[in-house]
C-alpha atoms as a printed R data frame, in Angstrom:
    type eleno elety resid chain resno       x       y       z
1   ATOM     1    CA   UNK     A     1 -13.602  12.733   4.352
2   ATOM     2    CA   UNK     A     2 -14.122  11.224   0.862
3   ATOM     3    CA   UNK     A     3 -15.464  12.863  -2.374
4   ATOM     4    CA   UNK     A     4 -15.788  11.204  -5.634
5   ATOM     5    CA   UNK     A     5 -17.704  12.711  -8.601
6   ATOM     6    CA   UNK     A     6 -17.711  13.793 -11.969
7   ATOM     7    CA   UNK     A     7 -16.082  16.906 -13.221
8   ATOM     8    CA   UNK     A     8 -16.697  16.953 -16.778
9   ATOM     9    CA   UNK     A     9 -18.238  14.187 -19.294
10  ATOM    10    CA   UNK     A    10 -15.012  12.857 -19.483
11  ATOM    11    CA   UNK     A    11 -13.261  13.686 -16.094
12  ATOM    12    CA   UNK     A    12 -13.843  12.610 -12.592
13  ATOM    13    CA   UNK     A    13 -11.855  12.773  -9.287
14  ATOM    14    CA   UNK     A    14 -11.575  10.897  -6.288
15  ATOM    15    CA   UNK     A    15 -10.356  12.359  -3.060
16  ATOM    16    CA   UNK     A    16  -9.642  11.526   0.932
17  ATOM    17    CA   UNK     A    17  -8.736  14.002   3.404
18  ATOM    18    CA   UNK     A    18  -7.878  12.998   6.782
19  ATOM    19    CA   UNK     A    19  -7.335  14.503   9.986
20  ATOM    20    CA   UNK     A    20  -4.880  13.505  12.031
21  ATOM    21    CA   UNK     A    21  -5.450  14.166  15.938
22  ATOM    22    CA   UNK     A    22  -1.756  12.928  16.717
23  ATOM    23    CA   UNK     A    23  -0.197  15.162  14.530
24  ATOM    24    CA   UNK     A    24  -3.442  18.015  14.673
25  ATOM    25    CA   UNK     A    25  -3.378  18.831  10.839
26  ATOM    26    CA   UNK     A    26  -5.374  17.856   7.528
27  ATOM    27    CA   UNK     A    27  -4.016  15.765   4.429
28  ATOM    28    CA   UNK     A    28  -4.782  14.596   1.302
29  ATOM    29    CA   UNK     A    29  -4.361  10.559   1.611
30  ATOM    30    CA   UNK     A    30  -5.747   9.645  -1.472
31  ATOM    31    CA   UNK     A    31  -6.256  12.203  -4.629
32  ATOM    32    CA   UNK     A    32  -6.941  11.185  -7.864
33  ATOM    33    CA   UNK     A    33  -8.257  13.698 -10.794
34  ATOM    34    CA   UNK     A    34  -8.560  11.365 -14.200
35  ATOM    35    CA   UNK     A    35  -9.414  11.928 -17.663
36  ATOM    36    CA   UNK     A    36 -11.252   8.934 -19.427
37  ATOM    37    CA   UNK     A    37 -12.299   7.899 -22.669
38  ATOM    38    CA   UNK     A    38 -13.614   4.988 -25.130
39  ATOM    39    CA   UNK     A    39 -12.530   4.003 -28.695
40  ATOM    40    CA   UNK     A    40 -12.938   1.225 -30.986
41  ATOM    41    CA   UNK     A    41 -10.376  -0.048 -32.971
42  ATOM    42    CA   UNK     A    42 -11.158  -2.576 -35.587
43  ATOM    43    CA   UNK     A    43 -12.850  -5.653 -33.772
44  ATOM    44    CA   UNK     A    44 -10.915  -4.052 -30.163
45  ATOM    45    CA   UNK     A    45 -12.735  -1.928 -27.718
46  ATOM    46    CA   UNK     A    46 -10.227   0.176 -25.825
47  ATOM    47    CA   UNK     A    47 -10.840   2.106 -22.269
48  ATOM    48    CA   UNK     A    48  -7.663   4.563 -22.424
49  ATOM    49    CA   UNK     A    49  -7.274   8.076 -19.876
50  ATOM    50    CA   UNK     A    50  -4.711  10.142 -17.884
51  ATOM    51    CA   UNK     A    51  -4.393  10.451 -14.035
52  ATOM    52    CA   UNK     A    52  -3.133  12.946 -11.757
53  ATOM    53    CA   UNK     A    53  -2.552  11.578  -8.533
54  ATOM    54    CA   UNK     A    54  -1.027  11.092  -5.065
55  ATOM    55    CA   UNK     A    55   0.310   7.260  -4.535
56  ATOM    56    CA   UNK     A    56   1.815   4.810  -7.231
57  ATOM    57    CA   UNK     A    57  -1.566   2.506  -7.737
58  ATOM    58    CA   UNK     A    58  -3.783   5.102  -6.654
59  ATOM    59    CA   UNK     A    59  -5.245   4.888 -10.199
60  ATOM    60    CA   UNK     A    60  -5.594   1.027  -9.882
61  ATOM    61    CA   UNK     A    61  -8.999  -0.958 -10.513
62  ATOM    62    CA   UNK     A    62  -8.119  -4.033  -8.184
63  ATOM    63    CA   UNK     A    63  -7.552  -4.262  -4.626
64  ATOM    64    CA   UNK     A    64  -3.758  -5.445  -4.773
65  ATOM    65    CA   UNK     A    65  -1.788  -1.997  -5.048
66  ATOM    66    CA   UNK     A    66  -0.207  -0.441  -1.720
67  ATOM    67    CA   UNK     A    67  -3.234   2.267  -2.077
68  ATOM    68    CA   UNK     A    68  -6.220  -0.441  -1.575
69  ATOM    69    CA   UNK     A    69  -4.609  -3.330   0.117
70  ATOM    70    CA   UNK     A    70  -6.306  -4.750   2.793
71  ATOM    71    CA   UNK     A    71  -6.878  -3.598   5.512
72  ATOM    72    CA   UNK     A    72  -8.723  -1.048   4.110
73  ATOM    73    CA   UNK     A    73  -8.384   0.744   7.388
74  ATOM    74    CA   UNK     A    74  -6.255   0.861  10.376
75  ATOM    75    CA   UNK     A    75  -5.366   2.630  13.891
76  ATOM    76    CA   UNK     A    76  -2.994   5.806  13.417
77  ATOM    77    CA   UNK     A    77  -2.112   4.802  16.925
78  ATOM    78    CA   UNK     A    78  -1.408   1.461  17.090
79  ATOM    79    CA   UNK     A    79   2.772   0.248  16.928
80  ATOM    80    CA   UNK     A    80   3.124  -1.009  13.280
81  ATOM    81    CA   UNK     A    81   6.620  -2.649  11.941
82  ATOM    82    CA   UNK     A    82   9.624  -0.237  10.644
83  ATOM    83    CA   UNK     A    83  10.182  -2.242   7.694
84  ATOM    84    CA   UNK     A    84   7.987  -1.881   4.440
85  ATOM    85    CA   UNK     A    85   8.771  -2.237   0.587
86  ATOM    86    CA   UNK     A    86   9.272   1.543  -0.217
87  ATOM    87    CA   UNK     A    87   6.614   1.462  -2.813
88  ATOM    88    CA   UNK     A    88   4.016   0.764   0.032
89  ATOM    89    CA   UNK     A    89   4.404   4.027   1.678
90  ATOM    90    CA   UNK     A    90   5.376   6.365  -1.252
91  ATOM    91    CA   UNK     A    91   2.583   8.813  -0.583
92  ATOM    92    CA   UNK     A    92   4.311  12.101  -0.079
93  ATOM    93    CA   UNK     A    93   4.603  12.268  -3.976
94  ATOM    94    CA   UNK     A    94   2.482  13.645  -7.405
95  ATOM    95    CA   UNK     A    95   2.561  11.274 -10.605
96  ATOM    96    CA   UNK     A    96   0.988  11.691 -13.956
97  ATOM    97    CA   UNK     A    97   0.442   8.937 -16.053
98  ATOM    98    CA   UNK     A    98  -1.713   7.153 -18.831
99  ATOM    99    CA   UNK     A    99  -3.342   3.735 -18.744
100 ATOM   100    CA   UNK     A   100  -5.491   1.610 -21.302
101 ATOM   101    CA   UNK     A   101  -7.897  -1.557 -21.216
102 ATOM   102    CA   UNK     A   102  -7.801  -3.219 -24.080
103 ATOM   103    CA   UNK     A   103 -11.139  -5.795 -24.761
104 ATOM   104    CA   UNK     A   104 -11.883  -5.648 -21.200
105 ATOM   105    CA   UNK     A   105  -9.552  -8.374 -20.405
106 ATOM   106    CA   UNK     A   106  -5.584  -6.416 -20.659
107 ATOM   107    CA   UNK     A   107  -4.691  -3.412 -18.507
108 ATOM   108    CA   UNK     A   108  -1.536  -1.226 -18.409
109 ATOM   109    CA   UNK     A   109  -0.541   1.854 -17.146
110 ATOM   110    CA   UNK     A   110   2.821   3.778 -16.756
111 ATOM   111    CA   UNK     A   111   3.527   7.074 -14.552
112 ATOM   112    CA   UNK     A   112   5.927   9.166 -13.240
113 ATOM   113    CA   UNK     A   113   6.160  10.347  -9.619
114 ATOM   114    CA   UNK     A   114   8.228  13.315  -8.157
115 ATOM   115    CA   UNK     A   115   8.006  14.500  -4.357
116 ATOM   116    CA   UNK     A   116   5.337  16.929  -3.566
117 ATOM   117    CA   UNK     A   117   5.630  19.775  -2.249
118 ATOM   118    CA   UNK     A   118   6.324  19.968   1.640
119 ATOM   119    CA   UNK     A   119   2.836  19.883   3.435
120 ATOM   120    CA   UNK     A   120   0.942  18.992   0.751
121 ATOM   121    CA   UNK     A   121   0.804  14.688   0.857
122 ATOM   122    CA   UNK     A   122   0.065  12.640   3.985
123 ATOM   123    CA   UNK     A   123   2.316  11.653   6.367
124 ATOM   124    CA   UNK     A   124   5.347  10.869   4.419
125 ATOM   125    CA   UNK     A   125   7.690   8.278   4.203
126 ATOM   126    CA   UNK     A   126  11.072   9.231   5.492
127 ATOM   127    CA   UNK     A   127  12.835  10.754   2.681
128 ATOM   128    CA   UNK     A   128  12.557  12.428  -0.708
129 ATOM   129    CA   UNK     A   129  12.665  11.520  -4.634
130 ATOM   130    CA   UNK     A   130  15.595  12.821  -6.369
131 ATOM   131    CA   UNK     A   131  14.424  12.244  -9.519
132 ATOM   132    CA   UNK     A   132  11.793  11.053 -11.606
133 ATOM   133    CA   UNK     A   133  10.584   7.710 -10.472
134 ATOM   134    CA   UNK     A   134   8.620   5.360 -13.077
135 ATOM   135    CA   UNK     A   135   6.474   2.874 -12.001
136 ATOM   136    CA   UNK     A   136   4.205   0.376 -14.062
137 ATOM   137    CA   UNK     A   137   1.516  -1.425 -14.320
138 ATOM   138    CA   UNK     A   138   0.349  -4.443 -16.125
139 ATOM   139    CA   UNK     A   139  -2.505  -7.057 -15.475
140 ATOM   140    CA   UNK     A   140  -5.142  -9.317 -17.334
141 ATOM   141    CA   UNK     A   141  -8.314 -10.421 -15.909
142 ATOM   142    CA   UNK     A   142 -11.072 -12.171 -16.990
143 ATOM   143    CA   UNK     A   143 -14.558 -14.245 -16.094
144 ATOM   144    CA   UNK     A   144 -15.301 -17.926 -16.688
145 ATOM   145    CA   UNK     A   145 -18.174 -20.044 -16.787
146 ATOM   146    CA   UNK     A   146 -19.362 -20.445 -12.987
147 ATOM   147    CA   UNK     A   147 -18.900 -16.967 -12.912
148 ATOM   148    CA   UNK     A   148 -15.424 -16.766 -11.171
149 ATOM   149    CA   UNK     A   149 -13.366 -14.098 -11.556
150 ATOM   150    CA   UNK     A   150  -9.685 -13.920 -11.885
151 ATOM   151    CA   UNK     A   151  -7.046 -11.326 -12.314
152 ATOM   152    CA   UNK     A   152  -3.197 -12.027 -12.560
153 ATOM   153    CA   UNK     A   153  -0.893  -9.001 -12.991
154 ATOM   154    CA   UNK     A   154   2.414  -7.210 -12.232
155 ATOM   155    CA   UNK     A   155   3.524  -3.576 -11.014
156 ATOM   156    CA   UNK     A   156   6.782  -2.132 -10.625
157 ATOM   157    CA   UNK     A   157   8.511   1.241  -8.973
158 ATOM   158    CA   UNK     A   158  12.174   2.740  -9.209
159 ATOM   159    CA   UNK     A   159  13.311   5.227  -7.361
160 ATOM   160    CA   UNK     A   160  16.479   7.672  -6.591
161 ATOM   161    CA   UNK     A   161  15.641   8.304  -3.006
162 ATOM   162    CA   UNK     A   162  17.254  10.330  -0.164
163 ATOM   163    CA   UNK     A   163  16.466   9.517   3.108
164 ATOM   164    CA   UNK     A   164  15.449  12.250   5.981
165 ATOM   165    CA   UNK     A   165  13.175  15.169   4.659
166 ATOM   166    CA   UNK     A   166  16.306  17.368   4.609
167 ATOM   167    CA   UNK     A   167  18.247  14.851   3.054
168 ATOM   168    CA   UNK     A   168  20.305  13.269   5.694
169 ATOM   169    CA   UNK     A   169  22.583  10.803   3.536
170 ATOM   170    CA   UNK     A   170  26.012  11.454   1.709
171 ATOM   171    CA   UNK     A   171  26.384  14.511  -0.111
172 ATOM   172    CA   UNK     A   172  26.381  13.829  -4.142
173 ATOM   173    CA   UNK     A   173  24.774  10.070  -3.156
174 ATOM   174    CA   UNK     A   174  21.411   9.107  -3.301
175 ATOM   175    CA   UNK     A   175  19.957   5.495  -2.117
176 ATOM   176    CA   UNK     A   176  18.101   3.540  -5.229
177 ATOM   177    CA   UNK     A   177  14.910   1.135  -4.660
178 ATOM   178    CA   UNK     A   178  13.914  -0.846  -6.957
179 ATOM   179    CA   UNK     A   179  10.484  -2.856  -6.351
180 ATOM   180    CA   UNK     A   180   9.000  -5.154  -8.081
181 ATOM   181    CA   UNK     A   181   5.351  -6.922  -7.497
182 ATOM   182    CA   UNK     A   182   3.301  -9.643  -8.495
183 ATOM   183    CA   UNK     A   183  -0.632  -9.784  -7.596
184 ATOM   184    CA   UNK     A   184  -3.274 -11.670  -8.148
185 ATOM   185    CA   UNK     A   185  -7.859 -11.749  -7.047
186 ATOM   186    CA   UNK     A   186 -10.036 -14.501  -7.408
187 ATOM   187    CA   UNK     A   187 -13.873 -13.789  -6.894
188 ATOM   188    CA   UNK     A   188 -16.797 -16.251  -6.807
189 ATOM   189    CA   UNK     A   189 -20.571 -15.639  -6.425
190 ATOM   190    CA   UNK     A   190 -22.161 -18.171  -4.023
191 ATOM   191    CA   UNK     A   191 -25.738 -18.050  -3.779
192 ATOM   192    CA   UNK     A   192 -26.657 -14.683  -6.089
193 ATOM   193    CA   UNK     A   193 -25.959 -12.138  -2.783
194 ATOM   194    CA   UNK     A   194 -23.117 -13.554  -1.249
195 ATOM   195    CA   UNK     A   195 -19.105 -13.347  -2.550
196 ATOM   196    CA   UNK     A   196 -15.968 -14.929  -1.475
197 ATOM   197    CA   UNK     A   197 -13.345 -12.953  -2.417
198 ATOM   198    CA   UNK     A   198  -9.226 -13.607  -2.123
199 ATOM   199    CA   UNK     A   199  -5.802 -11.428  -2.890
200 ATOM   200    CA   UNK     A   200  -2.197 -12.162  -2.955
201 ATOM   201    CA   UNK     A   201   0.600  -9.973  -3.025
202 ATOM   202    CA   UNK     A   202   4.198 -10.399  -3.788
203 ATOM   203    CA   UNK     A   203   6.717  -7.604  -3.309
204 ATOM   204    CA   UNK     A   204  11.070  -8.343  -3.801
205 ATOM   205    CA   UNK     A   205  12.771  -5.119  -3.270
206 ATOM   206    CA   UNK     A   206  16.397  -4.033  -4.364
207 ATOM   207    CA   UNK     A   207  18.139  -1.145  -2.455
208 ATOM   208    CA   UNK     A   208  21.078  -0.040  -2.983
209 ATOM   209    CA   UNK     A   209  21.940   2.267  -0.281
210 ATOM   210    CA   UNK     A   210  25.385   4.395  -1.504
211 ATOM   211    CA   UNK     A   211  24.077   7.512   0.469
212 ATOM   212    CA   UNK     A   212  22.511   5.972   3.792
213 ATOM   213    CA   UNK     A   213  25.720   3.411   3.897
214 ATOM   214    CA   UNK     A   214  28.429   6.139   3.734
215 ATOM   215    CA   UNK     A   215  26.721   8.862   5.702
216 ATOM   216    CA   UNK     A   216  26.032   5.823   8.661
217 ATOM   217    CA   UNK     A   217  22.611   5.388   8.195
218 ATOM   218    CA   UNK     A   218  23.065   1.435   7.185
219 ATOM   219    CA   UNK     A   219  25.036  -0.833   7.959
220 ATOM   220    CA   UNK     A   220  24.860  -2.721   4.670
221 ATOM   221    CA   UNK     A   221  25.479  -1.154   0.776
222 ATOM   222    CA   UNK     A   222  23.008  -3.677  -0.459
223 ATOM   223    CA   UNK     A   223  20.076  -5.306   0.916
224 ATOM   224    CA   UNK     A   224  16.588  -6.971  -0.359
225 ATOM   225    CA   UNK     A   225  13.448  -6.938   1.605
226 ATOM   226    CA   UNK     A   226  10.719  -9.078   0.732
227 ATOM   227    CA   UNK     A   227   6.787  -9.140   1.901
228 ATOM   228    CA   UNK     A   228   4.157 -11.395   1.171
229 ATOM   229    CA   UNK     A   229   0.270 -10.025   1.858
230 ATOM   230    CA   UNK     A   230  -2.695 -12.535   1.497
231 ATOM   231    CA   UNK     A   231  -6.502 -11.930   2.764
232 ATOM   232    CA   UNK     A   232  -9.659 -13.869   2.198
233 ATOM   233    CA   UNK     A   233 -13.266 -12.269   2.642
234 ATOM   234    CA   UNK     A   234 -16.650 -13.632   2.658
235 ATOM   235    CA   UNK     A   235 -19.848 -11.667   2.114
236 ATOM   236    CA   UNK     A   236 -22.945 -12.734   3.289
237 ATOM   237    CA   UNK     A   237 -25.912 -10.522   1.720
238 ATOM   238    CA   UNK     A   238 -25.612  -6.821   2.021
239 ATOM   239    CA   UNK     A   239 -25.372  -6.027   5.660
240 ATOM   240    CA   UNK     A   240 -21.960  -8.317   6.471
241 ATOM   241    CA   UNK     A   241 -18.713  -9.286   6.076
242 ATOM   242    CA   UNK     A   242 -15.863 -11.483   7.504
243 ATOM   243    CA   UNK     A   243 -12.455 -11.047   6.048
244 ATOM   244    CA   UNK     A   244  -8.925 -12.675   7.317
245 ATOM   245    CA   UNK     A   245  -5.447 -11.352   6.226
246 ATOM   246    CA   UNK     A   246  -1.840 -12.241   6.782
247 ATOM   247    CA   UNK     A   247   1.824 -10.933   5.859
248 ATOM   248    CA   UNK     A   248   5.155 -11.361   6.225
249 ATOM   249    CA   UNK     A   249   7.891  -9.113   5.810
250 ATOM   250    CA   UNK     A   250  11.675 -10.493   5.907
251 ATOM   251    CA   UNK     A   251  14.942  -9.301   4.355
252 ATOM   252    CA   UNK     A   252  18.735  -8.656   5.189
253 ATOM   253    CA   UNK     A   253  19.597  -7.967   8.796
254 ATOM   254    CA   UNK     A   254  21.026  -4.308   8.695
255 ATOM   255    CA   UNK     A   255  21.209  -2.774  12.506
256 ATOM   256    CA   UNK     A   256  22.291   1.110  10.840
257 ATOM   257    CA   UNK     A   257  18.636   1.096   9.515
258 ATOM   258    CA   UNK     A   258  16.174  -0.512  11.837
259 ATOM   259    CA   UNK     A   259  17.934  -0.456  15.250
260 ATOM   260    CA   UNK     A   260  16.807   2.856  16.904
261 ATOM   261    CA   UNK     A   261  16.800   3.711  20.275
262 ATOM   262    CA   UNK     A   262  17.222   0.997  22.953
263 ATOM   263    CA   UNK     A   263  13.926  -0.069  24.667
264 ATOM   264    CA   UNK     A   264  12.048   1.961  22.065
265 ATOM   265    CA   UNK     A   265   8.886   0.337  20.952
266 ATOM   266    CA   UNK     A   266  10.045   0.792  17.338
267 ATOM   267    CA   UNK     A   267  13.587  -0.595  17.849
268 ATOM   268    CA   UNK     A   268  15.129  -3.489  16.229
269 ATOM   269    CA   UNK     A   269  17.413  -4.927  18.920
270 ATOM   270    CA   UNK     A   270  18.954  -7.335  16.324
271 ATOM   271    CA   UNK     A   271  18.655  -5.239  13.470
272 ATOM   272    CA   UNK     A   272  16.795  -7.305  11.855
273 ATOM   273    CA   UNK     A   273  13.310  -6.411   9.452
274 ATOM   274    CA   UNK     A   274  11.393  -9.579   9.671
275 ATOM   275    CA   UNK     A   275   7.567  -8.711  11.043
276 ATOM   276    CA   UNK     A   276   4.260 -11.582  10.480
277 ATOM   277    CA   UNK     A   277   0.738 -11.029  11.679
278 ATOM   278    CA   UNK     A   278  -2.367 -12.367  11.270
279 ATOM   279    CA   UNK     A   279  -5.515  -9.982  11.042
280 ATOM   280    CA   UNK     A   280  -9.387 -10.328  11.301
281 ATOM   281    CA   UNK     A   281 -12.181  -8.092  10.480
282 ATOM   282    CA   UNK     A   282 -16.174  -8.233  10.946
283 ATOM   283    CA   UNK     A   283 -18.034  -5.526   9.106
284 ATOM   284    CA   UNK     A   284 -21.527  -4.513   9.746
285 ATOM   285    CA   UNK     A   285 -23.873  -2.241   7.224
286 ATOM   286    CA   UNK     A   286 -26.637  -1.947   9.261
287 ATOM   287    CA   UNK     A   287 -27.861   0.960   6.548
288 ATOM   288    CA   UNK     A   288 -26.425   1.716   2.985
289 ATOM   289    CA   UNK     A   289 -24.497   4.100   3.770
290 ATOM   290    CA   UNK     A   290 -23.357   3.376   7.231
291 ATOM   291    CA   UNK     A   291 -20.314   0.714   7.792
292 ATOM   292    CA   UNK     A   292 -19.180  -0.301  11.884
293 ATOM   293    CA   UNK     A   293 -15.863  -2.416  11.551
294 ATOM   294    CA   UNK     A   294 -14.102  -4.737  14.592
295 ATOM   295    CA   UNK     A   295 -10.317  -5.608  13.570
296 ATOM   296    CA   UNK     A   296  -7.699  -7.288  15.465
297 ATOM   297    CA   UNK     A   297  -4.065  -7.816  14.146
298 ATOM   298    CA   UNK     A   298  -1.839 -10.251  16.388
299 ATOM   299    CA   UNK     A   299   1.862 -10.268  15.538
300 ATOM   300    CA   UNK     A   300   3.597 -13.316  15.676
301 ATOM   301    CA   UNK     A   301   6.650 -11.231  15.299
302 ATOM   302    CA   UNK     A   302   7.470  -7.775  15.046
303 ATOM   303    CA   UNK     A   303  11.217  -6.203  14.235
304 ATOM   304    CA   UNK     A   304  12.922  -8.872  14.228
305 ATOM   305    CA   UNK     A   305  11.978 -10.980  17.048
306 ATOM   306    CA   UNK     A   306   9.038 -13.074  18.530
307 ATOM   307    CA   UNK     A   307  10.216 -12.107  22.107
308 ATOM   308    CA   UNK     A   308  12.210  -9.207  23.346
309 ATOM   309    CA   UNK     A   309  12.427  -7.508  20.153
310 ATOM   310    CA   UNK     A   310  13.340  -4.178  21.632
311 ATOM   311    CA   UNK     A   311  15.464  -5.155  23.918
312 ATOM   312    CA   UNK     A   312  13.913  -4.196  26.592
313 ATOM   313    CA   UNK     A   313  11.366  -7.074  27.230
314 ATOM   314    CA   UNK     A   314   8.601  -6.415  25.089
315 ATOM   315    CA   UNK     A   315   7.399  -8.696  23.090
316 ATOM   316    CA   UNK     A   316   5.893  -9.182  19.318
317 ATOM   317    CA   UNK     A   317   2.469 -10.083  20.866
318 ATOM   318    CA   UNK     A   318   2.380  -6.486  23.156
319 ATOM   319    CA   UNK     A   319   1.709  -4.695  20.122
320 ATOM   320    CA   UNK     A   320  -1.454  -6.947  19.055
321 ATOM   321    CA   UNK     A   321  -4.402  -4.355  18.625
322 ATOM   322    CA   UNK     A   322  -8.174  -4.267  18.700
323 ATOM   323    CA   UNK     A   323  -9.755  -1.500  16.596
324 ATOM   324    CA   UNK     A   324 -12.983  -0.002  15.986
325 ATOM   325    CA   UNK     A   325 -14.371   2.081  13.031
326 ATOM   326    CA   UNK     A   326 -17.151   3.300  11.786
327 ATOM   327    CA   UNK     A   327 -17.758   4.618   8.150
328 ATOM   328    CA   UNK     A   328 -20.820   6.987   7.081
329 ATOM   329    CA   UNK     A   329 -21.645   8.045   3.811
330 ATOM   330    CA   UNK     A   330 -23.628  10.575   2.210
């Protein structure tokens, strides 16, 4: 369920609450409650707020932050790799931070993130802040002649984290993640009602893993994990839509964190992170406020391996899906 409205003249809020049938309770996905405001400075025109929210780039404008990366949707159900930059999934958390556009053209926006309270986030990420985590954001865009549009930017997340809800690493140690992203959109009008649009995405991530690596949880102090995310869409009028996607995670073999049980679909039977697949998508708005969406995702490898990635015969390609959604609004 999604809500978005205004509050005040100078407040608005965007929220999604999801049920979840697999684990039979409600969450908050995505919250956002932001203040807003205009000023003029000289010959500069500045946008500059406040948001409360739920996800590090939940307050983003562009479609290149963990909270609006494509795809925009996917199966709760479907196998999906263990390995993901930390700031993708940090949604179990509350931030408050400040942003600012100056002249339309330069963004930024820093806030600070601590755990939420137990039950009150989605389906968290395994583990807890410690502390304060910071994360920024900074990007330019801009629009040229032929009406192209083009945004280049950067965002960034550290974290003292403890893995396990209860905490399960060393006592007195704490793991530390620090991420680091760059992004980029390009968007062209062809033909007044039809759009090509593209996004890139970057991530290198740092951990340094004193708790998880003394309490047996890794098998490596130090390790990097890396992920590149790239999709291409193409809309033709109002009622349609074609998009492709791809990314690729790799990083440092470490069996302690990604092997699990043998045979499991989720194990790692090399230890290693490294998961690619390709993706497709065909939307349909029959109506303005209706939205039917076909999506396949084929894996060209998944944990570590092409083939046999769990060790127990199953291969990158058994966990290609085909899903089905449908969106109304009102």
């Amino acid at each position: 369920f999604y809500y978005a409205g205004e509050i005040s003249t100078h407040m608005g809020t965007f929220l999604q609450m999801t049920y979840s049938q697999e684990e039979d309770k409600f969450s908050f996905d995505m919250a956002d409650i932001r203040f807003a405001s205009r000023v003029t400075v000289g010959d500069h025109d500045i946008v500059y707020g406040a948001s409360l929210n739920n996800s590090p780039g939940m307050e983003d404008v562009w479609n290149t932050t963990p909270a609006w990366t494509y795809p925009y949707t996917a199966s709760e159900t479907a196998p999906s790799p263990t390995a993901s930059p930390l700031v993708n999934g940090l949604m179990n958390v509350v931030g408050l931070g400040g942003y600012a556009m100056l002249d339309d053209h330069w963004y930024g926006m820093v806030t600070a993130y601590r755990s939420a309270p137990l039950g009150q986030g989605a389906a968290p990420i395994d583990g807890s802040l410690n502390k304060v985590a910071p994360y920024g954001r900074f990007a330019w865009q801009g629009n040229f002649a032929n009406n192209a549009y083009l945004e280049i930017g950067t965002y960034g997340l550290y974290t003292d984290f403890s893995r396990g809800m209860m905490g399960a690493g060393a006592a007195g140690k704490s793991d530390k993640y620090t991420d680091v992203a760059v992004d980029a959109t390009y968007m062209l009008p062809i033909d007044g009602n039809r759009l090509l649009s593209m996004h890139a995405i970057y991530v290198h991530e740092d951990q340094q893993l004193d708790s998880s690596f003394l309490a047996g949880l890794s098998s490596n102090r130090n390790n990097t994990l890396e992920q590149v995310r790239v999709d291409a869409s193409y809309e033709f009028g109002h009622h349609g839509q074609f998009s492709l996607g791809y990314f690729n995670t790799w990083g440092d073999s470490d069996p302690g964190m990604y092997t699990t049980t043998p045979g499991a679909i989720d194990n790692s039977s090399n230890g290693n992170p490294d998961s690619a697949a390709f993706l497709a998508e065909v939307d349909y708005l029959p109506w303005q406020n209706t939205k039917f969406s076909l999506q396949y995702t084929a894996y060209t490898k998944f944990n570590g391996s092409e083939n046999n990635y769990n060790g127990d015969g199953r291969d990158a390609s058994d966990n290609n899906s085909l899903y089905f959604n449908t969106w109304l609004m009102w």
